[in-house]
C-alpha positions in Angstrom: 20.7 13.9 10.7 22.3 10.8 12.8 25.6 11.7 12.2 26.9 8.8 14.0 23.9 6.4 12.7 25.3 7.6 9.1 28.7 6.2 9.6 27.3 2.4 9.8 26.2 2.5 6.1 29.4 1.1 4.2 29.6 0.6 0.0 26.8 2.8 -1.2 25.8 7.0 -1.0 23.6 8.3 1.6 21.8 10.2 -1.2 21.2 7.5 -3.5 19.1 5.3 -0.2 17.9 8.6 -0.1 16.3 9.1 -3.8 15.5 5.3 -3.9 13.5 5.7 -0.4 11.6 8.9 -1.7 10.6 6.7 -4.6 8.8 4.2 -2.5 7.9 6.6 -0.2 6.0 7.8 -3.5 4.6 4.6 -4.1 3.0 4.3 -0.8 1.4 7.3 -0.8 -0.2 6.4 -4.4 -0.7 2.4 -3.0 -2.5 4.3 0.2 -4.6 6.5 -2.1 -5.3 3.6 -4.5 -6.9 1.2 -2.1 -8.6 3.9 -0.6 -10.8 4.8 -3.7 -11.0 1.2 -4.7 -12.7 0.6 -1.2 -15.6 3.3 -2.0 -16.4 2.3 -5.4 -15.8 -1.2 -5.4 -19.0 -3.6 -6.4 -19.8 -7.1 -7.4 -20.0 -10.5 -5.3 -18.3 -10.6 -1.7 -17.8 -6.9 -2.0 -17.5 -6.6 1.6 -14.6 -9.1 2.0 -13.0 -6.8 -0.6 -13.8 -3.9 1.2 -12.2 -5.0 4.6 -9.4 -6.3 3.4 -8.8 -2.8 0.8 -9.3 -1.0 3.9 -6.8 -3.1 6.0 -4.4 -2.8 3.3 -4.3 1.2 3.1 -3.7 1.4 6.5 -0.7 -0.7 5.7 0.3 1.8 3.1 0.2 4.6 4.9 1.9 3.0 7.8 5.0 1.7 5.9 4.8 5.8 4.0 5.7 6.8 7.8 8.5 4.1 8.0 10.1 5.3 5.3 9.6 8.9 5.4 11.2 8.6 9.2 14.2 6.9 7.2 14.9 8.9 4.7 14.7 11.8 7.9 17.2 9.8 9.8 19.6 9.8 6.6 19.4 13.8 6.3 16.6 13.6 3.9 13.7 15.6 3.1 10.1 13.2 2.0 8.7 14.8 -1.3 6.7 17.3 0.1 4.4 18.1 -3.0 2.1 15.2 -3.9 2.7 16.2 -7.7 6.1 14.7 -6.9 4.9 11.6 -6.3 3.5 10.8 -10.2 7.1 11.8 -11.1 9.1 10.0 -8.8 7.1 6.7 -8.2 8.0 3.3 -9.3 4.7 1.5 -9.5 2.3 4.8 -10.9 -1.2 5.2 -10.0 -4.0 3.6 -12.3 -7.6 5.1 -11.7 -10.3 2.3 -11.0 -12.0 2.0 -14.2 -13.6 -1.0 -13.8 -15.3 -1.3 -10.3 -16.4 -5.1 -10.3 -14.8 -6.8 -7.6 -12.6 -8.8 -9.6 -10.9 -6.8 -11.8 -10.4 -4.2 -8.7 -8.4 -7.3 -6.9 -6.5 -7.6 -10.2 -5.3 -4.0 -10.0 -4.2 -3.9 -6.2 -2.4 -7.5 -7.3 -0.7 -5.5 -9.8 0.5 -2.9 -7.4 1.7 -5.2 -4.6 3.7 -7.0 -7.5 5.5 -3.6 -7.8 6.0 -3.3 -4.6 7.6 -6.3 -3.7 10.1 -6.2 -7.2 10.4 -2.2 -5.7 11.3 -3.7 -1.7 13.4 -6.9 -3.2 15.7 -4.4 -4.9 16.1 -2.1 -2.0 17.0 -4.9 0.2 19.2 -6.6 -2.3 20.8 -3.0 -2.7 21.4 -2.0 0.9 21.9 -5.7 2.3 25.4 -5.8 4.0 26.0 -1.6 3.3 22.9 -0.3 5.3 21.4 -2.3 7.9 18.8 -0.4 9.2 17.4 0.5 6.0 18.0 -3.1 5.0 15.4 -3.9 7.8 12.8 -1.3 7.1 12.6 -2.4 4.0 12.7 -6.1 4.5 9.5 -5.3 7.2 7.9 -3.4 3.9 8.4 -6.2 1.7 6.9 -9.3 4.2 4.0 -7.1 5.0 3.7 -6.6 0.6 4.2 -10.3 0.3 1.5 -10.9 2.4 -0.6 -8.5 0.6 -0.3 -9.9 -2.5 -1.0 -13.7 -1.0 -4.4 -11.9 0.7 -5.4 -10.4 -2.4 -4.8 -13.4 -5.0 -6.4 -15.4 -2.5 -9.6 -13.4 -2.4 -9.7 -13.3 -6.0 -8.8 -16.6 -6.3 -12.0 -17.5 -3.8 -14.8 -15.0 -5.8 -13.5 -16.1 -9.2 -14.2 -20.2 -8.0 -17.5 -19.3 -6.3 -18.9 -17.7 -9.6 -17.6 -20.6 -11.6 -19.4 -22.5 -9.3 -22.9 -20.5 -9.2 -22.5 -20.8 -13.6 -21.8 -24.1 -13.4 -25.0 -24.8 -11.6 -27.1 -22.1 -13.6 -25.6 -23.9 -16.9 
């Protein structure tokens, strides 16, 4: 533990970043596993845009799980080491694909980047001003979430116009 790095972190309890961090760390992990499986089972129109950018976006995941597992490390933490901790402890849950068309797959990782960002707005409101470095992880998290989110609405938005389209001239 960074004794020293410790001391910068005014107005708010080391073990409550802690729990709050092992939370998202959670929902990474799930967001990671998520986009995975969506990527392998995923069908419909434009599948293959889907596919890339599912694939991109795990990668992200899994990334930003080592950003905050390295954290909540530097804080004198320990990640939850059990995946069966992460169903219990995560913010945005974990919803099995049930529905493999393209579009309602986009919906669902829309869903979970929505969670994400309310999950990485609160952190950073929380530790803005009392922890500054996990202020910045966080903030990091969230503009790469943001982005997701934009990607992914975008995507839909373009599949969802080009059917419209092809019905339209069917009709």
């Amino acid at each position: 533990m960074a004794r020293r790095g410790n001391s910068i972190i005014k107005g708010i309890e080391v073990n409550t970043v802690i729990e709050l961090l092992n939370r998202a760390y959670a929902d990474e992990w799930l967001a990671y596993y998520q986009y995975y499986i969506e990527e392998k089972v995923v069908k419909g129109i434009m599948k293959d845009a889907a596919v890339a950018e599912l694939q991109q976006h795990a990668a992200d995941e899994l990334r930003h799980a080592d950003m905050v597992a390295q954290r909540i490390l530097q804080l004198g933490g320990t990640p939850l080491l059990n995946p069966k901790e992460w169903f219990t402890h995560t913010n945005c849950g974990y919803e099995e694909p049930s529905n493999f068309d393209v579009v309602a797959i986009l919906e669902d990782a829309i869903k979970g980047e929505q969670c994400a960002i309310s999950t990485y707005s609160e952190l950073a409101e929380l530790t803005r001003g009392k922890d500054i470095v996990t202020y910045d992880i966080v903030s990091r998290i969230l503009a790469d979430e943001v982005e997701h989110e934009e990607d992914l609405q975008a995507l839909h938005d373009d599949i969802t116009e080009f059917v419209r389209e092809i019905r339209g001239t069917l009709a």
